[in-house]
C-alpha positions as CSV (number, residue, x, y, z in Angstrom):
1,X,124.4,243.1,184.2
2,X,122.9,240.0,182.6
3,X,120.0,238.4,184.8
4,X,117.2,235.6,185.1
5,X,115.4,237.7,183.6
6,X,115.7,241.3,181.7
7,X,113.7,243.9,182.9
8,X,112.9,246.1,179.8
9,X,110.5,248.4,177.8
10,X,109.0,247.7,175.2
11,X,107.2,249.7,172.6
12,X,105.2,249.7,169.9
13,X,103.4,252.4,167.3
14,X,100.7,252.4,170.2
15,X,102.2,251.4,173.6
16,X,104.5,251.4,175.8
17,X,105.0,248.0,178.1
18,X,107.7,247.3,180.9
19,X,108.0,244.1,181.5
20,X,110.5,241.0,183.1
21,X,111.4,238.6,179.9
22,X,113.1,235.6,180.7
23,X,116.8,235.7,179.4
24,X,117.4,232.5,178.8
25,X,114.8,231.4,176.4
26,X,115.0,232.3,172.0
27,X,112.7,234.8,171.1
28,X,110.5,232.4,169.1
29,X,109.5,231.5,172.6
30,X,108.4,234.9,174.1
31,X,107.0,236.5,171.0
32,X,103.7,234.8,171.4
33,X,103.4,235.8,175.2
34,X,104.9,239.2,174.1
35,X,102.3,240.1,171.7
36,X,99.6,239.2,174.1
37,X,100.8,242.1,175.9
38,X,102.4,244.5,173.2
39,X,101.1,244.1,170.0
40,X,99.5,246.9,169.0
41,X,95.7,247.0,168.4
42,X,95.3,248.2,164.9
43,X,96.6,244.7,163.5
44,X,97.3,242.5,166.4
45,X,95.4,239.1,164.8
46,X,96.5,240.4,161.3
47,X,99.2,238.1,159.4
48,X,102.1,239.4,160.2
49,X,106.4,238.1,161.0
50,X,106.8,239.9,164.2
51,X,110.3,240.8,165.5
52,X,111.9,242.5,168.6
53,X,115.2,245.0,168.0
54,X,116.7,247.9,169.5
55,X,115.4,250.9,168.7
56,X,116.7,252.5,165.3
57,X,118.6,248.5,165.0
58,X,118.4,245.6,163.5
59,X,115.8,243.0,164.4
60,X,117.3,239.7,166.7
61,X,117.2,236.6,165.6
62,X,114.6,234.7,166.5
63,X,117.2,231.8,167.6
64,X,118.6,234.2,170.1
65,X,118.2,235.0,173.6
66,X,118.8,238.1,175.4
67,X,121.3,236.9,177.1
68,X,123.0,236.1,173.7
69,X,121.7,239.8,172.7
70,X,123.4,241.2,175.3
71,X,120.1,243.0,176.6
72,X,120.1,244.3,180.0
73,X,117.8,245.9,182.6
74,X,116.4,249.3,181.6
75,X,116.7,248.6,177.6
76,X,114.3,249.9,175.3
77,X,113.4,247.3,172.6
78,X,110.7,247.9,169.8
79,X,107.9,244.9,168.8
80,X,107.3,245.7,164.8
81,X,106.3,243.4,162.3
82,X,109.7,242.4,160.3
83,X,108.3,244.2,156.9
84,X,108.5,247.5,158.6
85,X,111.1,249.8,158.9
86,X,113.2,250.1,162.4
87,X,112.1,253.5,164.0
88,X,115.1,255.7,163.9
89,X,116.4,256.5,167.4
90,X,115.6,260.0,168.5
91,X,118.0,262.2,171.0
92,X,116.6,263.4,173.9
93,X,119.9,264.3,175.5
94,X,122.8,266.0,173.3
95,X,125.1,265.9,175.6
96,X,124.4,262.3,176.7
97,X,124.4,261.0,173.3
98,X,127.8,263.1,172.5
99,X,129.6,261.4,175.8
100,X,128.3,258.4,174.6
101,X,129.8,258.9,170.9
102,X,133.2,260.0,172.3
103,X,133.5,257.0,174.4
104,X,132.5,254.4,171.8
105,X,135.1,255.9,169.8
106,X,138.1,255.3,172.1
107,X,141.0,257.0,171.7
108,X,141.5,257.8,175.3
109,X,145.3,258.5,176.2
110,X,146.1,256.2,178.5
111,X,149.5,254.8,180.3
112,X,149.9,252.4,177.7
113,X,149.9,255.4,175.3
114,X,152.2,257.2,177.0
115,X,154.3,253.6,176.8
116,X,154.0,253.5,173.2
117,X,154.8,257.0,172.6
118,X,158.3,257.1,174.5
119,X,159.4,253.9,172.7
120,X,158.3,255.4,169.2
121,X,159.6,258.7,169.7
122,X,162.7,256.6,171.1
123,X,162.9,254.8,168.0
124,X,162.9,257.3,165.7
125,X,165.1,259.8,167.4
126,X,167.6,256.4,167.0
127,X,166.6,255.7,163.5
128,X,167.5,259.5,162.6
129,X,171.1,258.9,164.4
130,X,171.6,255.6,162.6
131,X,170.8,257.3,159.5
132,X,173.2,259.9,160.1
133,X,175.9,257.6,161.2
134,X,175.1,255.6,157.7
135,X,175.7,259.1,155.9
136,X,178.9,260.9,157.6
137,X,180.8,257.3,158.7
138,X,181.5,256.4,162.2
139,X,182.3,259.7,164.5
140,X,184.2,257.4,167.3
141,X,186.1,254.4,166.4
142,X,186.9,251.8,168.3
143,X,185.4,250.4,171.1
144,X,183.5,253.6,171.5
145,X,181.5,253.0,168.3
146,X,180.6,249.4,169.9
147,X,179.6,250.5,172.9
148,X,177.2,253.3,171.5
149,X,175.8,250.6,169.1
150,X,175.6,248.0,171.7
151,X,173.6,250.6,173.8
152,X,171.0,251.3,171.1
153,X,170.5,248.0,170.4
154,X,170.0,247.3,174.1
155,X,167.5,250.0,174.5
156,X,165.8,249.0,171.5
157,X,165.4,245.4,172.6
158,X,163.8,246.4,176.2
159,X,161.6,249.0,174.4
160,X,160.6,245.9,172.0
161,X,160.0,244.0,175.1
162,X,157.7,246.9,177.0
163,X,155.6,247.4,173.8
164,X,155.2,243.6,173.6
165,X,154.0,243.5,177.0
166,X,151.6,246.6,176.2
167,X,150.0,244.5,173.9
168,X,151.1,247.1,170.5
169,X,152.0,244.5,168.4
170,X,152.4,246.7,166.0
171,X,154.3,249.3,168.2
172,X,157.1,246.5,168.7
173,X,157.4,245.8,165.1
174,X,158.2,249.1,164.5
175,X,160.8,249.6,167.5
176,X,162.6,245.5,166.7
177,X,163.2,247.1,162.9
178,X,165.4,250.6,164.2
179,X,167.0,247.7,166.3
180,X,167.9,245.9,163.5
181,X,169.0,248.6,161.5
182,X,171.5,249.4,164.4
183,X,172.0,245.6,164.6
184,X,173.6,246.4,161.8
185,X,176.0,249.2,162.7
186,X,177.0,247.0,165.5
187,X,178.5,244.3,163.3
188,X,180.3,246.8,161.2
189,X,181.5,249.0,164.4
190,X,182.7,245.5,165.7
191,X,184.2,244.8,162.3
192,X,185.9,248.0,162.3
193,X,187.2,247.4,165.9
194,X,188.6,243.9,165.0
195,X,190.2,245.6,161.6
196,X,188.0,242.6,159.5
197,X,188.8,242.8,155.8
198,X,185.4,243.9,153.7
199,X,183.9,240.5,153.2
200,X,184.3,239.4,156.8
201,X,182.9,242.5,158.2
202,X,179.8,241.7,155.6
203,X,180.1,238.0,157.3
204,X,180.1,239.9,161.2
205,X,177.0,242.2,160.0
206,X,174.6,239.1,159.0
207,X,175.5,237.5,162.4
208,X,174.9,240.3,164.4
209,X,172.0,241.1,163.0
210,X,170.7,237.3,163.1
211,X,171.6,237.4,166.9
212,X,169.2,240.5,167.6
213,X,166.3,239.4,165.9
214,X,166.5,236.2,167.5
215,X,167.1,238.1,171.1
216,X,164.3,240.2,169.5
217,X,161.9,237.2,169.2
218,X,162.8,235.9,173.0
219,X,161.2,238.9,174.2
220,X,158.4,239.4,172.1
221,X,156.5,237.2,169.7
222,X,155.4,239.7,167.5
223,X,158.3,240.0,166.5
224,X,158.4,236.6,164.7
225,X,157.9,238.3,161.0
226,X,161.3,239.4,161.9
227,X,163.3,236.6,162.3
228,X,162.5,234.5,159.2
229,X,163.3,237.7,157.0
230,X,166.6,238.0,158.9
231,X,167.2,234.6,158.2
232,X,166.8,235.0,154.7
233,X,169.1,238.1,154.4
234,X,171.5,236.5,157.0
235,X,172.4,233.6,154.5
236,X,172.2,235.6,151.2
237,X,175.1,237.9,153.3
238,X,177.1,234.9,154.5
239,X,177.0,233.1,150.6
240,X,178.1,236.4,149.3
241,X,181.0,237.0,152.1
242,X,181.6,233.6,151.1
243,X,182.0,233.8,147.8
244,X,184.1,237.5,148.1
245,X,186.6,235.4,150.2
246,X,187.1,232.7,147.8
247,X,188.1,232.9,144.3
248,X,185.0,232.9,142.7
249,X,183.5,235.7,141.1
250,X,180.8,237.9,143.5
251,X,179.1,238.7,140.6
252,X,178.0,235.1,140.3
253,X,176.7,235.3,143.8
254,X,174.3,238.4,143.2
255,X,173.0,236.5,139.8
256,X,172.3,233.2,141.5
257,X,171.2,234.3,144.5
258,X,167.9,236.2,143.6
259,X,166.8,233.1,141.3
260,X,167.3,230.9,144.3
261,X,165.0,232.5,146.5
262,X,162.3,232.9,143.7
263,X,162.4,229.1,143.1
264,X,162.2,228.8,146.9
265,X,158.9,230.7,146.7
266,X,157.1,227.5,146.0
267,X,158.0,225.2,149.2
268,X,158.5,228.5,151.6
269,X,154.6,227.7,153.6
270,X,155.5,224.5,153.9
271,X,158.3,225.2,155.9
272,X,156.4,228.0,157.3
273,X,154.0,225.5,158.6
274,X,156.2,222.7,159.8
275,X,158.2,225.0,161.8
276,X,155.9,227.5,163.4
277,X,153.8,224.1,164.8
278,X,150.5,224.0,162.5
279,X,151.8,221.3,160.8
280,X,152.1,219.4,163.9
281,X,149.2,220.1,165.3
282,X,147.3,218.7,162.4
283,X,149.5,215.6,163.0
284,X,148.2,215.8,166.8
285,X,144.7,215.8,165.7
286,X,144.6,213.2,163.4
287,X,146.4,210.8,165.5
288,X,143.9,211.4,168.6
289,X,145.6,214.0,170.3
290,X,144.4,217.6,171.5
291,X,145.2,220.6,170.3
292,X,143.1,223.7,172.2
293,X,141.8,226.3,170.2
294,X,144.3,229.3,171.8
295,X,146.8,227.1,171.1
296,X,146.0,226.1,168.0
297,X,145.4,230.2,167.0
298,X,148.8,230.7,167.8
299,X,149.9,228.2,165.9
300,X,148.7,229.8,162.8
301,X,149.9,233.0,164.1
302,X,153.5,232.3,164.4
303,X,153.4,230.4,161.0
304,X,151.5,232.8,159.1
305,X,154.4,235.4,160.4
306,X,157.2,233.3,159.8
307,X,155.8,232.8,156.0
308,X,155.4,236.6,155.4
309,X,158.7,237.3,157.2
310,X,160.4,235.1,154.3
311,X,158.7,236.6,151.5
312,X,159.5,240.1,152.7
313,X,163.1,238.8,153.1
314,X,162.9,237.2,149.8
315,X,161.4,240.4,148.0
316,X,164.9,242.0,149.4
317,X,166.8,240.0,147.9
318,X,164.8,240.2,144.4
319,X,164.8,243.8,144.6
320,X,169.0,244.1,145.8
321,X,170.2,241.6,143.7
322,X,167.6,243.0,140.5
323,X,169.6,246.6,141.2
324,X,172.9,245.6,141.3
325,X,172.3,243.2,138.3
326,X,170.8,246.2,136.6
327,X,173.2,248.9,137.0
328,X,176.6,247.0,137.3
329,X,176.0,244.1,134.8
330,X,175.8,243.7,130.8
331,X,173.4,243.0,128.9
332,X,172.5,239.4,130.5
333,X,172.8,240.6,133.5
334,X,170.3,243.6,132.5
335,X,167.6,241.3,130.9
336,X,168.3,238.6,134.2
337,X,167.2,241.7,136.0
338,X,163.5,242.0,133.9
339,X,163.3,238.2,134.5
340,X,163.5,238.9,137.5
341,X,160.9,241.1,138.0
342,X,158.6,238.9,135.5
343,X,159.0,236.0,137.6
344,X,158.5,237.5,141.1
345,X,154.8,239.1,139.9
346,X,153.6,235.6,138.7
347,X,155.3,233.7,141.5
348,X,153.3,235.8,144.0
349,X,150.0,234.3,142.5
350,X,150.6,230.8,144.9
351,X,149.2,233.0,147.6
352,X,145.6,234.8,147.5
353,X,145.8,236.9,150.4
354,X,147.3,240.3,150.6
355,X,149.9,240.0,153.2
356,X,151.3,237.3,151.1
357,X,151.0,238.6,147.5
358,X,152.4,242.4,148.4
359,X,155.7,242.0,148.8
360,X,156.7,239.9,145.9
361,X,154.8,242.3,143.4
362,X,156.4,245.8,145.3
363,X,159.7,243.9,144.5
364,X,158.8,243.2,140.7
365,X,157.2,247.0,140.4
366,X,160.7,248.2,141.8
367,X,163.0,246.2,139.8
368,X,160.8,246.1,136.3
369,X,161.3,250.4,136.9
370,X,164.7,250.7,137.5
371,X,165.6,248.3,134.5
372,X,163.2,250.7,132.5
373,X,164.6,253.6,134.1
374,X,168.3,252.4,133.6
375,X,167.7,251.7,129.7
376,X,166.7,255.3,128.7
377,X,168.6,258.5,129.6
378,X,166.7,261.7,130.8
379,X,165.0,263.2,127.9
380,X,163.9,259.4,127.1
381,X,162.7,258.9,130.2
382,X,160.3,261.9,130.4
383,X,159.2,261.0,126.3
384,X,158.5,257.1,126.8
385,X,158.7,255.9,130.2
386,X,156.2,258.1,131.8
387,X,153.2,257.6,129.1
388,X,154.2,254.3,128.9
389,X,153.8,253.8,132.6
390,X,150.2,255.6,132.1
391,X,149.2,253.9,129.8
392,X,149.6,250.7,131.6
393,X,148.4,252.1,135.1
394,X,145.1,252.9,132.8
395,X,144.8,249.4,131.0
396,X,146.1,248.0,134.4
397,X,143.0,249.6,136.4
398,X,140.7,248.3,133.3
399,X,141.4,244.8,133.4
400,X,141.1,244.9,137.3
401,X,137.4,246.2,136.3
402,X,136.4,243.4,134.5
403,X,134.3,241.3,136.0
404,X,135.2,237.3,135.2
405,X,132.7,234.6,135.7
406,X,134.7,231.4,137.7
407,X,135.0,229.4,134.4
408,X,136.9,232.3,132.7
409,X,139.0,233.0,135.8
410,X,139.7,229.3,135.9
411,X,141.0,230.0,132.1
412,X,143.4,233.2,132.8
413,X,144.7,231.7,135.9
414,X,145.8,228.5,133.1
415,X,147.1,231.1,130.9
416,X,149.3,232.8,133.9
417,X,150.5,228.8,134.8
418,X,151.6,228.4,131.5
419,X,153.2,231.7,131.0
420,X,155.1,231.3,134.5
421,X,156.2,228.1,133.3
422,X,157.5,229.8,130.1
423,X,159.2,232.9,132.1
424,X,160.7,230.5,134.9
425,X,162.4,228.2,132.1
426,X,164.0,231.3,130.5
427,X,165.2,232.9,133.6
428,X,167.2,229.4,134.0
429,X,167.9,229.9,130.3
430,X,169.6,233.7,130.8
431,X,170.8,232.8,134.3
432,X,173.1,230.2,132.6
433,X,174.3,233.1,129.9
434,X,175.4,235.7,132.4
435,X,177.0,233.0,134.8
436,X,179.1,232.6,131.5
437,X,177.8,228.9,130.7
438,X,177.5,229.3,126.9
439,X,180.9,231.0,126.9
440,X,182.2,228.3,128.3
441,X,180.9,225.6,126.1
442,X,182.0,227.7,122.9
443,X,179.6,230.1,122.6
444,X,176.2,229.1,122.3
445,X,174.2,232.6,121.9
């Protein structure tokens, strides 16, 4: 319990002193007084940068107080001169010291892990149902199939909520995606039970599954990830339904669709910010309003989610649209696919942190191996596509090991512009030949 004043013992390579030290004043102020009392006597007057720590810690700073230390009655703190070496703290009590180890180190069940642990285990045990429902079809038709789903994704949305209200942020992430994914068997069991042709069940799904993240969101904003990569997947669904009931080719849907979201890469933080309300708080600020610093923290919170939602949803659409492109196209299609992956690891270089870099590159690795994978058949792919993927993870993890001053990072990061540039004007290039542009104008290439 912080005091006036701290009563503590302090010791030296000679003494041992207990003694009341104010709590409120920097330690500049009491050495003085301190060593008057404390120093030892071997080289008390000698020149000498004394310093006060815990023992076997590092020394406070002389601008602190103990208060700001956190130092409380009964402390041991050690005077040394700041050239010395902290004395290593000695055990006098095993068992103490090991209670005290154990309960520094948390990890003590509690009800809130006992929470977690029946929504996870809830959660998966549904996950491993949906799966199997994916795998064998629908075992009830009906309105039977729409009740069950409707229940799951009922159950999943209160266990979303209790997590949420646990604080296990991450806990509810994990529990709103299983409710997705039976989001998702919900608009095809409602499909089925409304007899919907293919492209309007594909229509149902991506408005049932928009509905539960955004139910999702209402009771739990962490959660928030979720929505904007719903979003994203909820509109490339409805343009391809879209297209499927018109009389355009859904072909030309899966090759459009992928660029689209790569070129939207670029103003995606923008929107990030102007809708999760960073944006507008700036505004605030500058125009003499107040913004509060927990408000403003969530702010950033809720945008920084909502902009790594939309690249996650984005990288599903790169990595979707780069598969079927791959496997069910010609040889436009195929290279469209490469591009693809080309353009997705340099478009991920307008972000530096992880969170936001990660999911555009896992979509580029993904793509770049199946379209490696799909060009050679199996003895190929065991003679060229395995060294050749070692030999690059070995040059890869040797230019990560170079160290670059600023000026020449300055220089490859030019390079990288220019070459994005370059790879960005021939994906528009290709994207045109297998939409059948050049055909169309006579045959161009």
């Amino acid at each position: 319990m912080l005091t006036a004043y701290s009563r503590v013992t302090v010791v030296t390579t000679d003494r041992t002193v207990d003694l009341a030290l104010p709590s409120a004043l920097p330690l500049a102020d009491l050495l003085p007084q301190l060593l008057r009392y404390a120093a030892p006597e071997s080289d008390a007057h000698a020149p000498a940068s004394w310093t006060l720590s815990r023992v076997g810690a590092a020394s406070l700073g002389l601008t602190q107080t103990l208060a700001d230390a956190g130092v409380v009655d009964g402390d041991v703190l050690e005077l040394r001169s700041a050239t010395d070496t902290s004395t290593p703290a000695l055990v006098e009590d095993v068992r103490d010291a090991v209670e005290d180890t154990v309960d520094a180190a948390g990890g003590t069940w509690d009800t809130r892990d006992t929470g977690s642990f029946v929504a996870l285990s809830g959660a998966a045990v549904l996950l491993l149902g949906a799966l199997v429902q994916w795998l064998l079809g629908w075992m009830a038709d009906g309105s039977d199939a729409v009740v069950g789903a409707a229940a799951a994704v009922v159950a999943l949305l209160a266990a979303t909520a209790w997590t949420g209200r646990l604080g296990r942020d991450r806990d509810a992430r994990l529990v709103a995606v299983v409710g997705l994914v039976w989001a998702v068997l919900l608009g095809d069991a409602v499909a089925r039970a409304l007899e919907l042709g293919p492209w309007s069940s594909l229509a149902a799904v991506a408005v049932t599954v928009a509905v539960v993240a955004a139910l999702a969101r209402t009771v739990s904003d962490a959660v928030t990830a979720h929505v904007s990569a719903t979003l994203v997947l909820a509109v490339a669904l409805l343009v391809l339904a879209a297209t499927g009931l018109s009389d355009v080719d859904t072909q030309q849907a899966v090759r459009v669709l992928p660029v689209v979201a790569l070129l939207a890469v670029g103003v995606l933080p923008r929107v990030s910010l102007s809708v999760g309300g960073l944006a507008g708080a700036d505004y605030r600020v500058r125009h003499a309003g107040r913004v509060s610093d927990a408000d403003l923290r969530r702010r950033f919170r809720v945008s920084n989610d909502l902009l790594v939602g939309g690249l996650v949803g984005i990288a599903l659409v790169v990595v979707v649209g780069g598969l079927l492109l791959d496997t069910d196209g010609d040889d436009w299609d195929r290279t469209l696919a490469l591009l693809l992956a080309l353009t997705a690891a340099l478009r991920s270089r307008v972000f530096s942190r992880v969170q936001h870099m990660l999911p555009l590159r896992l979509a580029a690795v993904l793509v770049l191996t199946a379209v490696l994978a799909q060009a050679m058949d199996g003895a190929d792919l065991v003679t060229w596509l395995v060294p050749a993927v070692s030999l690059a993870l070995l040059a890869g993890l040797g230019l990560a090991s170079i160290r670059l001053s600023e000026i020449q990072r300055a220089r490859v990061k030019r390079t990288l512009n220019l070459v994005e540039l370059v790879t960005v004007v021939v994906l528009i290039v290709v994207l045109a030949g297998a939409m059948g542009v050049y055909d169309a104008l006579g045959g161009l290439f």
